[in-house]
C-alpha positions in Angstrom: -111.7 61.4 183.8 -112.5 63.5 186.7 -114.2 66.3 184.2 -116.0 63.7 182.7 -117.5 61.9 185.6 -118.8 65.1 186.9 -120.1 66.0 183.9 -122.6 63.0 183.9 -123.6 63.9 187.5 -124.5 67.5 186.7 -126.4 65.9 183.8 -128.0 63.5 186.6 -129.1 66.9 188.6 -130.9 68.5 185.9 -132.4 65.0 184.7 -133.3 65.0 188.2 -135.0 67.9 188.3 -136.8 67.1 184.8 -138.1 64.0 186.7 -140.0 66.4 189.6 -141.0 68.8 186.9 -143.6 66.3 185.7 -145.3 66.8 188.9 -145.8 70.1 189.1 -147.0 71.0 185.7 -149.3 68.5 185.8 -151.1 69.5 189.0 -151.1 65.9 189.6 -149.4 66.2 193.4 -151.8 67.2 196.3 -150.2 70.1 197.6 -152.6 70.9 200.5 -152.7 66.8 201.7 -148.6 67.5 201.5 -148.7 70.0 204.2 -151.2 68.2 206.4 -149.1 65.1 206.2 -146.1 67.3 206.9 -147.7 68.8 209.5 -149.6 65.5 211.1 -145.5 64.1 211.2 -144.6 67.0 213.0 -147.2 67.1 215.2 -146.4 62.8 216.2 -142.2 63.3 216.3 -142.5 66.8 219.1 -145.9 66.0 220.7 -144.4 67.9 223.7 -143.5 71.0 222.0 -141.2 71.9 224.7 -138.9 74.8 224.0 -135.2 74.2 225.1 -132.3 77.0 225.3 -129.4 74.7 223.7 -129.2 73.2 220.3 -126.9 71.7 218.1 -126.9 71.0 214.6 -124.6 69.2 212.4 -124.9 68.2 208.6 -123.6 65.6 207.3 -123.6 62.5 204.3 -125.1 59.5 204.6 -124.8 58.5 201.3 -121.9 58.4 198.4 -120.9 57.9 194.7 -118.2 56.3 194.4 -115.8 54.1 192.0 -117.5 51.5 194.0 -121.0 52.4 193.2 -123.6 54.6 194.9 -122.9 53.9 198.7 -125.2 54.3 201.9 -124.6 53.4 205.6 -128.5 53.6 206.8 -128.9 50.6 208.5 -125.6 51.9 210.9 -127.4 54.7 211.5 -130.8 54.2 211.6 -131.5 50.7 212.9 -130.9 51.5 216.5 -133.0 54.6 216.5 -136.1 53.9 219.1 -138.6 55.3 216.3 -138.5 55.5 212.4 -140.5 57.3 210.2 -139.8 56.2 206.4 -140.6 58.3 203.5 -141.2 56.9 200.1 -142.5 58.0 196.7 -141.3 59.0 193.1 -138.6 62.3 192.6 -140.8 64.9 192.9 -143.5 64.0 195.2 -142.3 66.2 198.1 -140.3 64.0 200.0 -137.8 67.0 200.7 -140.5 69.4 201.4 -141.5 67.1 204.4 -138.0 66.4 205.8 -137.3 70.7 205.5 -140.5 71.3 207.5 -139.5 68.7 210.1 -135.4 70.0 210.1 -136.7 73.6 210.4 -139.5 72.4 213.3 -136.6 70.9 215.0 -134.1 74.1 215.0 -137.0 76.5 216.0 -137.7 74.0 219.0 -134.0 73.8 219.6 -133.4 70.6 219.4 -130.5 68.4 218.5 -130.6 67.8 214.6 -128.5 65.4 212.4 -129.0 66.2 209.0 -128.0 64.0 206.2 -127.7 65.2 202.8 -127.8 64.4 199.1 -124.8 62.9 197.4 -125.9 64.4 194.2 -127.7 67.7 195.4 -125.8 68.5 198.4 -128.3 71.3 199.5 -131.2 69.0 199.7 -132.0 67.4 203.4 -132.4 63.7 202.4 -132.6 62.0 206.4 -132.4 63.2 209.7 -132.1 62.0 213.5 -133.0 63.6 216.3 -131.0 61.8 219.6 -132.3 63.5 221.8 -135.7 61.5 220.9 -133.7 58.7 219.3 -136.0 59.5 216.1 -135.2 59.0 212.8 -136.7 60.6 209.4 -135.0 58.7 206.2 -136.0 59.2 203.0 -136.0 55.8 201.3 -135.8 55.6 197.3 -133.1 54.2 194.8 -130.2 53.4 195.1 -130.4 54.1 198.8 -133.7 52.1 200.1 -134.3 51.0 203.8 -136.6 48.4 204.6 -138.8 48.9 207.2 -139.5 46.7 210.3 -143.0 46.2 211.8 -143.0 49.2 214.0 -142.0 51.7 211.5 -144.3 54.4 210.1 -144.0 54.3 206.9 -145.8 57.5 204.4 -145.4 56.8 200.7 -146.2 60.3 198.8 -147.3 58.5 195.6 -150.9 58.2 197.4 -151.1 61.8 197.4 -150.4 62.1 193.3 -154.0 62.1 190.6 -152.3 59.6 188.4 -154.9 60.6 185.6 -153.5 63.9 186.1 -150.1 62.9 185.1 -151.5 60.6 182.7 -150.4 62.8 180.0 -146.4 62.9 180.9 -145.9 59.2 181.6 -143.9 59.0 178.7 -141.9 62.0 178.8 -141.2 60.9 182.3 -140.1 57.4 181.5 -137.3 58.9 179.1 -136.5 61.4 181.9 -135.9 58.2 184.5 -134.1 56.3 181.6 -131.7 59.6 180.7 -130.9 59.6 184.4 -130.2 56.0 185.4 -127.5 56.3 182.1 -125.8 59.7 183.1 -125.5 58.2 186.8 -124.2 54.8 185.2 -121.5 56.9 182.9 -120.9 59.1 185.9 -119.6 55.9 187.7 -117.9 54.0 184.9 -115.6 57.3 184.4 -115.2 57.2 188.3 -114.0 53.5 188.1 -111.0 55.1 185.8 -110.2 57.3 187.5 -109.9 54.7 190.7 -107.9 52.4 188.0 -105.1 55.3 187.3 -104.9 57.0 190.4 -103.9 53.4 191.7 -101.4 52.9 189.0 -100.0 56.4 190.0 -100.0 55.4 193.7 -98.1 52.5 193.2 -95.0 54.8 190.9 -94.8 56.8 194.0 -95.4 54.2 196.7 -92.3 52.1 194.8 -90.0 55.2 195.1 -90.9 56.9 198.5 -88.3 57.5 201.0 -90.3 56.6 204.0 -87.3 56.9 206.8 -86.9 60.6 205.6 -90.9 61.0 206.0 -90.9 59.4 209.6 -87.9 61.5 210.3 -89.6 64.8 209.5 -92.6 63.8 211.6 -90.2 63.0 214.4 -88.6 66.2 213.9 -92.2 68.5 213.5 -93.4 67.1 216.7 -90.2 68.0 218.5 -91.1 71.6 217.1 -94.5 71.5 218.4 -93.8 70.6 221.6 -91.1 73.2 222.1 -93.4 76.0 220.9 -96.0 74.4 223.6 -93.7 74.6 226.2 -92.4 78.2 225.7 -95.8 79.7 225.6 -96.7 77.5 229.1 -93.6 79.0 230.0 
């Protein structure tokens, strides 16, 4: 079941990558407004441009796919953040090309970086918070979508796209969405089952456990432990 749930997610990748294909090939994206909007972001978020001799960088999920369904906890972390800057638009419009050139702006200024990345394609950046500026970058598409309050600056990528220019594709790129959504819903129909029978497993072993003997063990290990501590204090 396992096998087969991630089978349909590495389907989901490549169907994913089919989606932002479409965009290249057909020239249709504005590469050159990309970089100025990249650049105009990173020019509002470090206006100081202050270079500071400690940094830290951690990288983590915000996001899931689970039995439950595809998961995210970015209200938790984002609502509280003192700015927001929201990116939106279709796979392939450079969403991760902007949150990159902000991450790596970030490490060469040495500042504190939270990266949050892809369920599906761990390697890709999806959001980021700075604390140190209490800023947040999120990228906000399906399934994971955050709505933005009044103050938030908001930069949707599908204004930089020549939709005559992709024109052509529209229906090659309809069956690539439709070919994803279904691999991601088989991905999590085989992940259901595999919830259902590892619970039935749980509950053979659970029935049968000898938990005295485990809390006995534990009792004993930590006696060990802190013997060993006190002979090397010793």
């Amino acid at each position: 079941m396992f096998a087969r749930a991630y089978n349909y997610l590495a389907q989901a990748k490549l169907l994913n990558e089919d989606q932002e294909s479409y965009y290249q090939i057909s020239n249709s994206l504005n590469i050159q407004e990309l970089n100025l909007t990249a650049n105009r972001l990173i020019e509002d978020i470090f206006p100081e441009r202050l270079y500071r001799k400690l940094s830290k960088e951690r990288h983590l999920f915000a996001s899931a796919i689970t039995p439950q369904g595809l998961t995210n906890h970015l209200p938790n972390l984002f609502d509280n953040m003192a700015k927001r800057y929201i990116i939106t638009g279709a796979p392939g419009t450079g969403k991760a090309t902007i949150v990159h050139k902000v991450f790596e702006t970030a490490k060469r200024l040495n500042y504190q970086v939270e990266a949050y990345h892809c369920a599906l394609i761990p390697t890709k950046i999806e959001h980021m918070i700075l604390p140190e500026l209490s800023t947040g970058i999120i990228t906000s598409t399906d399934p994971h979508t955050y709505h933005p309050q009044p103050q938030d600056v908001v930069i949707n990528l599908d204004e930089l796209v020549d939709h005559n220019l992709l024109k052509a594709y529209l229906d090659d790129l309809e069956t690539a969405n439709e070919r994803y959504e279904a691999a991601i819903h088989k991905a999590l129909e085989f992940m259901g089952r595999v919830k259902e029978y590892r619970d039935k497993l749980e509950a053979y072993y659970i029935a049968n456990m000898d938990f005295k003997a485990i809390n006995d063990f534990v009792a004993q290990l930590n006696t060990r432990i802190e013997a060993l501590i006190k002979n090397k204090e010793a």
